[in-house]
C-alpha positions as CSV (number, residue, x, y, z in Angstrom):
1,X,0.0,0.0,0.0
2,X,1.4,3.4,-1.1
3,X,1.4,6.9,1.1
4,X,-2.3,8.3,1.4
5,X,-3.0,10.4,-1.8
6,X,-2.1,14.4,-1.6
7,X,-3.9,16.9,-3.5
8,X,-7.5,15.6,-3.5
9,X,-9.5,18.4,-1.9
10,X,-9.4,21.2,-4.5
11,X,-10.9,21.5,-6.8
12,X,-14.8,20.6,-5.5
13,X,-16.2,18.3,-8.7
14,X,-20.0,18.9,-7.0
15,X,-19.4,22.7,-7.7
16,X,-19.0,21.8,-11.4
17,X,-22.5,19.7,-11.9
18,X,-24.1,22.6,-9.5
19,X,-23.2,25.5,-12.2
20,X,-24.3,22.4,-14.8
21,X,-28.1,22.6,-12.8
22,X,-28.1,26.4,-12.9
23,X,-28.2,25.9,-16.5
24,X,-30.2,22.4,-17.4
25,X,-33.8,23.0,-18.7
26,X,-34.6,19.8,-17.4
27,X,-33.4,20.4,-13.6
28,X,-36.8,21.3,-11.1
29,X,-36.6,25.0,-10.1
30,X,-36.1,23.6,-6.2
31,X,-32.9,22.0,-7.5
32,X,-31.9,24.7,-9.6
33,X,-32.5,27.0,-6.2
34,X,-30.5,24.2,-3.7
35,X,-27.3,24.4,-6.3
36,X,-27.3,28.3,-6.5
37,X,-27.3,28.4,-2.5
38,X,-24.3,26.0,-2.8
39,X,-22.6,27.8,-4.8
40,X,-23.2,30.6,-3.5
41,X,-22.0,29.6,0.1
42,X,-19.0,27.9,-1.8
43,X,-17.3,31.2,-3.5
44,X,-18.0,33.1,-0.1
45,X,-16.4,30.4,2.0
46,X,-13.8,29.2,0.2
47,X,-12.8,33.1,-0.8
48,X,-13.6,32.0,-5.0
49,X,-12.8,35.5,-6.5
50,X,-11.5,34.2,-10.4
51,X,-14.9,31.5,-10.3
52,X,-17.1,34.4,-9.0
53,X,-15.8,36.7,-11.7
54,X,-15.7,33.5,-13.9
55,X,-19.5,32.3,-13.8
56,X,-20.7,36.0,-13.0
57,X,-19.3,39.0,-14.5
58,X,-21.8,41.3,-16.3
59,X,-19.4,41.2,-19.5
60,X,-18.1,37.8,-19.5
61,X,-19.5,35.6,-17.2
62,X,-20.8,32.2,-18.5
63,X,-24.1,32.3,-16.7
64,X,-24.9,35.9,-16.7
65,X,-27.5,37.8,-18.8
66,X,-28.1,40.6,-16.6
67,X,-25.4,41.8,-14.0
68,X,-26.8,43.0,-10.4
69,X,-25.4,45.9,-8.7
70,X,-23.5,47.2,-11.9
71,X,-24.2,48.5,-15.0
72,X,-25.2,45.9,-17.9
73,X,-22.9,45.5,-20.7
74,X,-23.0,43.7,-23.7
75,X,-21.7,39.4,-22.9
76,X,-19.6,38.4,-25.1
77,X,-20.3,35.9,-28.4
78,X,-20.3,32.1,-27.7
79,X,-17.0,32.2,-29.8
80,X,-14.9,34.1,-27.6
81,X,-16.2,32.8,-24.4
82,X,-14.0,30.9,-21.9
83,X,-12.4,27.4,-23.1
84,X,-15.0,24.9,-21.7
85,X,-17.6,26.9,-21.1
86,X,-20.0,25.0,-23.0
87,X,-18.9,22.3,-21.7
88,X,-20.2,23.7,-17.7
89,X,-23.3,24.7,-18.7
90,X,-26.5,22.5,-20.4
91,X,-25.8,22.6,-24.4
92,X,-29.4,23.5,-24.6
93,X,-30.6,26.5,-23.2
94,X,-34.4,27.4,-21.9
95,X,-36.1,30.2,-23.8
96,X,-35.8,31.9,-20.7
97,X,-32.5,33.5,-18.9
98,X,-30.2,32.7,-16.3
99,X,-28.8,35.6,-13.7
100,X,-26.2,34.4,-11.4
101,X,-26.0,37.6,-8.8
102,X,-23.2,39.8,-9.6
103,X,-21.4,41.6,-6.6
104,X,-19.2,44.7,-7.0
105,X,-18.1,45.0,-3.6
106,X,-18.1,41.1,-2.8
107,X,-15.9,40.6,-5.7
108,X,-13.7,42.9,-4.0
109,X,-13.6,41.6,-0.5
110,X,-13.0,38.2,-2.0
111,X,-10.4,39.4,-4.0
112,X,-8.2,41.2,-1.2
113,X,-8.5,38.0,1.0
114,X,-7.2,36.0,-2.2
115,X,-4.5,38.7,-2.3
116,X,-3.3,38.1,1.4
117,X,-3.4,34.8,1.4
118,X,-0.8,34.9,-1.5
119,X,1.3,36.7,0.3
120,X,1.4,34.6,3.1
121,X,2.5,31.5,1.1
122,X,5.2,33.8,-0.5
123,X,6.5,34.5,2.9
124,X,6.5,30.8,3.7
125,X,7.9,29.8,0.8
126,X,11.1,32.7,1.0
127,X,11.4,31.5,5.1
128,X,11.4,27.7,3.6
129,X,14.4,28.9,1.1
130,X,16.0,30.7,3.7
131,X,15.8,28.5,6.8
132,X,14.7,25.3,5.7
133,X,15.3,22.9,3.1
134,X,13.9,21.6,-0.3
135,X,11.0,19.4,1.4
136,X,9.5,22.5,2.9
137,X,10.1,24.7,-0.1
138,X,7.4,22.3,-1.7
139,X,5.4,22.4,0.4
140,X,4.9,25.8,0.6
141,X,4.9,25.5,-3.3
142,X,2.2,22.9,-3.1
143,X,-0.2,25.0,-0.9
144,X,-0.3,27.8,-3.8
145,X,-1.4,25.6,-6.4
146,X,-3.8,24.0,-3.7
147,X,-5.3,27.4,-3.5
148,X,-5.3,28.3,-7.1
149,X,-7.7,24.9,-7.5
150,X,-10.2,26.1,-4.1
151,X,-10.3,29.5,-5.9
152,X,-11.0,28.1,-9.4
153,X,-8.2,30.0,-11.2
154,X,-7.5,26.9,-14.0
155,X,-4.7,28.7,-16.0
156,X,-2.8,29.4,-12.6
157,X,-3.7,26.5,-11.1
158,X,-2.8,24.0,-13.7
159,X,0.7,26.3,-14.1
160,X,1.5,26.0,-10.2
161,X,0.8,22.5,-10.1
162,X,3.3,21.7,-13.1
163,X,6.0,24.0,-11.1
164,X,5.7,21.3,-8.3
165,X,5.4,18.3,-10.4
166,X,9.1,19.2,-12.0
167,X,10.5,19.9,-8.5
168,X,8.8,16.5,-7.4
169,X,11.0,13.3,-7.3
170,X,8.3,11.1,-5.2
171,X,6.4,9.0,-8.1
172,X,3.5,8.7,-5.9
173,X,3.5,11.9,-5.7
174,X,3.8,13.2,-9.1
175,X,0.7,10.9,-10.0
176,X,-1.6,12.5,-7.8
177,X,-0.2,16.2,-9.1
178,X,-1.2,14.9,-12.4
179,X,-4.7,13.3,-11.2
180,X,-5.2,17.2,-9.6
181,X,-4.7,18.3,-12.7
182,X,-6.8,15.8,-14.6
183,X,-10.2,17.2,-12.1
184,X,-9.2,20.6,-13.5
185,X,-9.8,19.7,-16.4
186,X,-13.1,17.7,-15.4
187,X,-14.0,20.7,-13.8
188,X,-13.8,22.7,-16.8
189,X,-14.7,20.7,-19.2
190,X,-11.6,20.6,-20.9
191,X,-11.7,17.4,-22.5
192,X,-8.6,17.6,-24.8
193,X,-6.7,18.2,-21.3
194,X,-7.8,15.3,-19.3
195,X,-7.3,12.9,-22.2
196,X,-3.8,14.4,-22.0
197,X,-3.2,14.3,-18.3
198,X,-5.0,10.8,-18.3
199,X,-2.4,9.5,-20.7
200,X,0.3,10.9,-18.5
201,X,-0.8,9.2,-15.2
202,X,-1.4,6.2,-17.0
203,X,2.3,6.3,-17.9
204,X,3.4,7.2,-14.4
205,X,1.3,4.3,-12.8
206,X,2.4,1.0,-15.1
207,X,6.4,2.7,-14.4
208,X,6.1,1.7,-10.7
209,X,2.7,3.1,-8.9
210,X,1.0,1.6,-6.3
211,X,-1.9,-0.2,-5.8
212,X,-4.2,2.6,-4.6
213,X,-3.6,4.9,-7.0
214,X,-4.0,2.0,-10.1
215,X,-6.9,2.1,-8.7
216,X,-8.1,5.3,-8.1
217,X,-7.1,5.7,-11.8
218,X,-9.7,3.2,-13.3
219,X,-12.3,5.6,-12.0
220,X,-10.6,8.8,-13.6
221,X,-10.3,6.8,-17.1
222,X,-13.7,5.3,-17.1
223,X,-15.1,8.8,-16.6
224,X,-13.2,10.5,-19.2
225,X,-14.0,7.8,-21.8
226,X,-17.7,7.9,-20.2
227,X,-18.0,11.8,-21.2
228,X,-16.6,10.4,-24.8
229,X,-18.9,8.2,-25.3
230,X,-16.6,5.3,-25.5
231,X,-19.1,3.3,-22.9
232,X,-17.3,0.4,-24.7
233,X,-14.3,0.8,-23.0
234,X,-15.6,2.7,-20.0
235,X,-17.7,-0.2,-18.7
236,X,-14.7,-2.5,-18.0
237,X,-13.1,0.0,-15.7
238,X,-15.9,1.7,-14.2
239,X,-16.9,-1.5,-13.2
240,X,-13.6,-2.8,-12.1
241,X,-13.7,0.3,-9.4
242,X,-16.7,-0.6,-7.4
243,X,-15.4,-3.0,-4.9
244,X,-12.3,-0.6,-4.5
245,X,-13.6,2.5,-5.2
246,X,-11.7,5.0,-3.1
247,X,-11.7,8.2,-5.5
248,X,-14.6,10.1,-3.7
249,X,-12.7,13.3,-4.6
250,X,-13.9,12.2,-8.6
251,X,-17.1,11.3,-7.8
252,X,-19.9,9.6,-5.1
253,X,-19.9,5.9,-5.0
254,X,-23.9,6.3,-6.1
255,X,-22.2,8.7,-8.8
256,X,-20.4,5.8,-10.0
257,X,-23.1,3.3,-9.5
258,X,-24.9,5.0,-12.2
259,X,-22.6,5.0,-14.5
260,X,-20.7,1.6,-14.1
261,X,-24.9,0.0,-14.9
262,X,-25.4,2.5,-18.1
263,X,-22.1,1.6,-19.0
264,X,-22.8,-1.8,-18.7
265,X,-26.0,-1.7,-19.9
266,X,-25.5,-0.9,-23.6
267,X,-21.8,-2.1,-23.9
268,X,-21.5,-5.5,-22.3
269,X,-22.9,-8.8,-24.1
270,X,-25.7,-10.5,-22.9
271,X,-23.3,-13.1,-21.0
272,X,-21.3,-10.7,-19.6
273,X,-23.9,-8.4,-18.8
274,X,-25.8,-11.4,-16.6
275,X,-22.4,-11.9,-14.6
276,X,-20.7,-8.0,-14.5
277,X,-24.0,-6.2,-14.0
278,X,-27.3,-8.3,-13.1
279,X,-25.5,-10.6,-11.1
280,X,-22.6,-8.2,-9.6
281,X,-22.8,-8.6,-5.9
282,X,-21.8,-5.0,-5.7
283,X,-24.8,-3.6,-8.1
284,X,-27.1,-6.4,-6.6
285,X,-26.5,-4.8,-2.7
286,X,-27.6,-1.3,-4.5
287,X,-30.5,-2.2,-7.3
288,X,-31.6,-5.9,-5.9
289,X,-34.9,-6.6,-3.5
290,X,-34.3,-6.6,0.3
291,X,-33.1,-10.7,-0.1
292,X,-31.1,-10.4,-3.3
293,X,-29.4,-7.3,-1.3
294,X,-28.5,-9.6,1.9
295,X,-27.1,-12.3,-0.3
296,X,-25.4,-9.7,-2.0
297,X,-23.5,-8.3,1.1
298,X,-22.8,-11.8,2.9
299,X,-20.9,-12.5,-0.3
300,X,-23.6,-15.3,-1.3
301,X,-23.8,-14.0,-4.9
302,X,-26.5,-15.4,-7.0
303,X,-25.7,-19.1,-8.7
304,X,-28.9,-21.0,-8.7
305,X,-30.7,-21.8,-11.7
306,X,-30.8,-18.6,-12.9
307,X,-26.7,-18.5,-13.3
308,X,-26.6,-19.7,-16.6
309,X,-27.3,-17.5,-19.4
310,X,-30.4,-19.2,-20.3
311,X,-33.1,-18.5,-23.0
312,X,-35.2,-15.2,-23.2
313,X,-38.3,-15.6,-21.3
314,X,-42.2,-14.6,-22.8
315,X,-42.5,-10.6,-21.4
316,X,-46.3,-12.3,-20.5
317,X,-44.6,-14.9,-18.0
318,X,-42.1,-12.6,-16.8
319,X,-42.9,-11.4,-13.0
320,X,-40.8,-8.4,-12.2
321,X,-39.7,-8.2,-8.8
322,X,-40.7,-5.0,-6.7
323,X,-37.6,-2.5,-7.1
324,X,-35.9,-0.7,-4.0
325,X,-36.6,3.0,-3.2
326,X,-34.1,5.4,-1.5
327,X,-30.6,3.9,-1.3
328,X,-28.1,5.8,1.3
329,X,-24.8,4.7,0.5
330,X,-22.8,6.5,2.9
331,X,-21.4,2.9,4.6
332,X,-20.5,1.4,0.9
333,X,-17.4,1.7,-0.7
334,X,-14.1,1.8,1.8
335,X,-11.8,5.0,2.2
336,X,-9.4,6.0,5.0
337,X,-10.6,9.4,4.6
338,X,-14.3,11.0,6.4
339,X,-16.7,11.4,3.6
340,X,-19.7,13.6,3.2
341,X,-23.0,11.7,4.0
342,X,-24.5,11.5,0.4
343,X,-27.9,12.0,-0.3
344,X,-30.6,8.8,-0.8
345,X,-30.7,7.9,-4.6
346,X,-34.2,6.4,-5.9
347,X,-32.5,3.9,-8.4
348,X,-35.9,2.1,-9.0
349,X,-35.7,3.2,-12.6
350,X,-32.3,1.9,-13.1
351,X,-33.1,-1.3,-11.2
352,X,-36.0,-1.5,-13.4
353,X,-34.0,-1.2,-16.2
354,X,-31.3,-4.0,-15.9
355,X,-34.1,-6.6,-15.0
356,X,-36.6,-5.6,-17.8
357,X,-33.8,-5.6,-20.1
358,X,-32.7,-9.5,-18.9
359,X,-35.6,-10.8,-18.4
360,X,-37.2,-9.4,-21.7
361,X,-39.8,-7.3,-20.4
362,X,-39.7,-5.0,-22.9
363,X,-42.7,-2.8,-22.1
364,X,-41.1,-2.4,-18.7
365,X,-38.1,-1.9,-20.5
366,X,-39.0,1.6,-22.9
367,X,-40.7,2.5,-19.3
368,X,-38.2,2.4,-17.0
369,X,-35.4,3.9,-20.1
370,X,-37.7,6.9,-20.0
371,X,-37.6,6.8,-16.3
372,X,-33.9,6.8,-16.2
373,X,-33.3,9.3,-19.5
374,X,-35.5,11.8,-17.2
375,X,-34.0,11.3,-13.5
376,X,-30.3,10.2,-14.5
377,X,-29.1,11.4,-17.9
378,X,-31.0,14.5,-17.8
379,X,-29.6,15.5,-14.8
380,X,-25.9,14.0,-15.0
381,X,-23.3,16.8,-16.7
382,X,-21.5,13.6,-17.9
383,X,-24.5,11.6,-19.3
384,X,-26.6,14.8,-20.7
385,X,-24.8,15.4,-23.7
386,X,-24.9,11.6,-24.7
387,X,-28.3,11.5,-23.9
388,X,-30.4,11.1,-27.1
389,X,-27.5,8.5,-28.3
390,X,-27.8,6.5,-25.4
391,X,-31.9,6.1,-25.3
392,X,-31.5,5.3,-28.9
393,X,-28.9,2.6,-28.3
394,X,-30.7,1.0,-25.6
395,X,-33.8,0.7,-27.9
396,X,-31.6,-0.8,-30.6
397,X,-30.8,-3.4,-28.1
398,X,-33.9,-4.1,-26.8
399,X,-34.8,-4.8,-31.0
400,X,-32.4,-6.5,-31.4
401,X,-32.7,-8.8,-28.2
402,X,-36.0,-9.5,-29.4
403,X,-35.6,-10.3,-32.8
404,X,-32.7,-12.7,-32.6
405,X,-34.6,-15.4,-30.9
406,X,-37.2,-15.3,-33.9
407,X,-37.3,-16.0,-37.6
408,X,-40.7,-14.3,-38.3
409,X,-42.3,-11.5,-36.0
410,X,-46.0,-10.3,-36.4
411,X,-45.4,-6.3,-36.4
412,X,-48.1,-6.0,-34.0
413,X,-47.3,-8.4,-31.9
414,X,-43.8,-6.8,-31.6
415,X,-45.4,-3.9,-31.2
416,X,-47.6,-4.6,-28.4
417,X,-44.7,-6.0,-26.5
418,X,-43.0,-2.7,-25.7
419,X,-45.9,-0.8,-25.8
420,X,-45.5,1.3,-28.7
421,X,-48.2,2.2,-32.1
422,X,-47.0,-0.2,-35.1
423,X,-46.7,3.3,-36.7
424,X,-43.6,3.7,-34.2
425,X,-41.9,1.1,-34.8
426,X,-42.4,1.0,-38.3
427,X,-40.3,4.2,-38.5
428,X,-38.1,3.4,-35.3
429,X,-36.7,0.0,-36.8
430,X,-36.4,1.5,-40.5
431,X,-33.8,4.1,-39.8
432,X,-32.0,1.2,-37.9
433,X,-32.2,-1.0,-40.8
434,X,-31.3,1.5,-43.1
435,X,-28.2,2.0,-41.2
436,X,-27.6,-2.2,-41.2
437,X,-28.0,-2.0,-37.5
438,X,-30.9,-4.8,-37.4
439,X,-30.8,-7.8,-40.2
440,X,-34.3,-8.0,-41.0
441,X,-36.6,-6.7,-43.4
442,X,-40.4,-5.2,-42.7
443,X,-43.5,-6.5,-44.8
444,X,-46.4,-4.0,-43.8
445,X,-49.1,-5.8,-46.7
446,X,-48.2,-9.4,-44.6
447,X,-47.6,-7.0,-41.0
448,X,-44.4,-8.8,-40.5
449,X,-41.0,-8.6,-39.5
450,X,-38.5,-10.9,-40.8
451,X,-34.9,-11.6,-39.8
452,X,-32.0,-12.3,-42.4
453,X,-29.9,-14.5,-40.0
454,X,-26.0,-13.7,-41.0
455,X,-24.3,-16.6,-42.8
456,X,-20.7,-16.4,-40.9
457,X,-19.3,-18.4,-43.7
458,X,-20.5,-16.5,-46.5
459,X,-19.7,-13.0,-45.1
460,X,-15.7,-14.8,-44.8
461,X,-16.0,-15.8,-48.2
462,X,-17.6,-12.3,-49.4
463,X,-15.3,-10.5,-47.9
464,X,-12.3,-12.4,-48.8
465,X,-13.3,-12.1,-52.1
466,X,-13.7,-8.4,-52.0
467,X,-10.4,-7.7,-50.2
468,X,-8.7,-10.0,-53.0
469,X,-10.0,-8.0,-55.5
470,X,-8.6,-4.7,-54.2
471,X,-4.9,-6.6,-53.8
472,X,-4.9,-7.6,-57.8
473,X,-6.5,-3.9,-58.6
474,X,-3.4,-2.9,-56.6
475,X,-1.3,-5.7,-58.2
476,X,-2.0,-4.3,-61.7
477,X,-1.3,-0.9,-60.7
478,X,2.1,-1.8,-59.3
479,X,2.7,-4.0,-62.6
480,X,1.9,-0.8,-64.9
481,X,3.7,1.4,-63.0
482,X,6.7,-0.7,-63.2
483,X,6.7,-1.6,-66.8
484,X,6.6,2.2,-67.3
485,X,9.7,3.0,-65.7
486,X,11.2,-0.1,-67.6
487,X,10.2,1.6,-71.0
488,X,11.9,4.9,-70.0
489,X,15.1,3.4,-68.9
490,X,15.0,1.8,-72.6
């Protein structure tokens, strides 16, 4: 086990999906009101001068229409805002505006305590130079780019913290400089730096970093490659974190949850879905009925009959069971370190989700994917922007699910099963088998649906054939070319 991990406090990730609620059409006016109180507390506390002039400026803030207590001038374009900004904020905007209070005077006084507070590490940094020796010189060092994240200056912040990464010798330590640096980005929504500074710490951790912070790092790269939409290869090592998950400064263990099961969801194979998500002891102790919850956290996972990946149920037969309510998960997940209590979640829509999906309940199915699109993704700064993909995915799925144990399907029938108009999913499955996304054709005289199983063999042979043809076209080329240059040497 390595030292305990250094620079985890700043910057505040909750902050960042606060300014995203300010924002979000789809956020309740209550919540909306609960994040600007946050926030509000947060920049007066924490002494948040550059975010205060950041988010609301009159001129240039990102959430500002209207300033308060100055005169109104005009915001700048979209163009020449801040790098990130749209990134913070929904992508989407209500016809109506946002003002985020603008304070003249508290600006001010926040800015003067910022001031002195610089000059205090100064001092302690010339004293450390003077008196002391290289150990407390980084410190000292350390506590400035410390307060550059509380404060949310990101260009000084991500400067200071490079100053002390080139001064650092400690590995451990230079991983968690860059991991501090990697939430900056987060924060900001600077995607193109946290792939960067991702890439670095992975480097850093296979050259000799310790277990913890391998760890730790799963949950940063899942979340990146989450806000890329790569669920693909998010899923693996979101998943992966649960039963170590110690990164609370990244996220809430609900937090990741949420996005280890949509991850899961629409990634994962139906084998590997039974046995990484439905029947994860870890997601089974948070989404599972009160027994299937017990069994889950006396280790007893499930291995009875239903183990085996076995065929797709009638959605007529299928019984789902009841779904749990609030969750608190303040005891789950292990960390040396106090953690905020967190919230209860309602995950009855996403527990609804992974059972309808395996069981093949599809009606429950579409209902509980609206259910989640309107409490998770719709509220999530990470899972809003993918939003519309995602839904449409996870109806491809359930198609697909469907129509792979049949030859022939009546287009009512279908129809009927997940609760939609034939006229629906007439036009739903067309643009999916215009795009060769479902192999099956639709007969609307006959009202049917049929499948064109893949041949395997034949697609080898097809496309063996097809890449053989391109090698001779290339063949012949090369040939003519050379008997050219043959000619002119003649």
């Amino acid at each position: 086990m390595g030292s305990d991990p250094q620079y985890a406090k700043y910057p505040d990730l909750s902050l960042a999906q606060d300014i995203f609620t300010l924002t979000n059409p789809s956020a309740t006016q209550t919540s909306r009101q609960t994040s600007l109180r946050k926030l509000q507390n947060a920049i007066s506390e924490h002494k948040m001068a550059p975010l205060y002039r950041y988010l609301a400026h009159p001129s240039d803030g990102i959430l500002n229409a209207s300033g308060e207590g100055t005169t109104r001038k005009p915001s700048l374009p979209n163009s020449k805002r801040p790098n990130g900004a749209a990134s913070m904020v929904a992508r989407r905007r209500s016809s109506g505006s946002f003002d985020f209070p603008w304070n003249d005077q508290l600006y001010e006084t926040l800015k003067a305590e910022n001031e002195e507070e610089l000059e205090s590490f100064q001092k302690e940094e010339d004293e450390a130079e003077e008196k002391a020796g290289e150990t407390e010189v980084q410190a000292a060092r350390g506590k400035r780019a410390e307060f550059w994240a509380r404060v949310g200056d990101k260009e000084k912040a991500l400067s200071s913290y490079e100053a002390v990464f080139e001064k650092t010798g400690v590995l451990g330590t230079k991983i968690d400089l860059v991991l501090a640096i990697v939430r900056i980005g987060i924060f900001f929504g600077d995607r193109l730096e946290v792939k960067k500074n991702v890439d670095r710490a992975k480097t850093l951790v296979e050259s000799g970093g310790d277990w913890d912070r391998r760890n730790r790092l799963k949950a940063y790269q899942g979340l990146h490659l989450l806000t890329t939409r790569s669920y693909n290869l998010a899923a693996p090592l979101l998943l992966d974190s649960l039963s170590t998950f110690t990164s609370y400064e990244l996220c809430s263990y609900s937090s990741l949850v949420v996005y280890s099961v949509l991850a899961g969801s629409i990634s994962l194979k139906r084998v590997d879905f039974k046995t990484k998500v439905y029947d994860a002891p870890e997601i089974r102790a948070i989404l599972g009925d009160g027994e299937e919850k017990l069994s889950a956290l006396s280790g007893a996972a499930s291995a009875g009959p239903g183990a085996g990946d076995e065929e797709m149920k009638d959605a007529s037969s299928a019984t789902p069971t009841p779904a749990p309510t609030a969750v608190n998960l303040t005891a789950l997940g292990s960390s040396t370190s106090p953690q905020e209590v967190e919230a209860p979640v309602d995950f009855t829509p996403l527990a609804g989700l992974v059972r309808s999906l395996y069981i093949g309940n599809y009606q429950a199915f579409f209902l509980a994917l609206a259910a989640v699109e309107e409490n998770f993704l719709s509220q999530d700064r990470y899972l809003h922007e993918h939003r519309g993909w995602f839904v449409r995915e996870m109806r491809l799925r359930g198609y697909q699910q469907l129509l792979q144990s049949y030859r022939v399907v009546g287009l009512g029938s279908m129809a009927n099963d997940f609760g939609v108009s034939v006229d629906f999913l007439d036009r739903d499955l067309a643009k999916f088998i215009a795009a060769d996304r479902i192999p099956c054709t639709i007969d609307r005289v006959n009202k049917i649906i049929e499948t064109n199983r893949p041949d395997d063999k034949n697609k080898q042979y097809a496309d063996v054939v097809k890449q053989g043809d391109g090698l001779i076209t290339k063949l012949q080329k090369y040939g003519q070319a050379v008997r050219l240059r043959g000619s002119e040497r003649g």
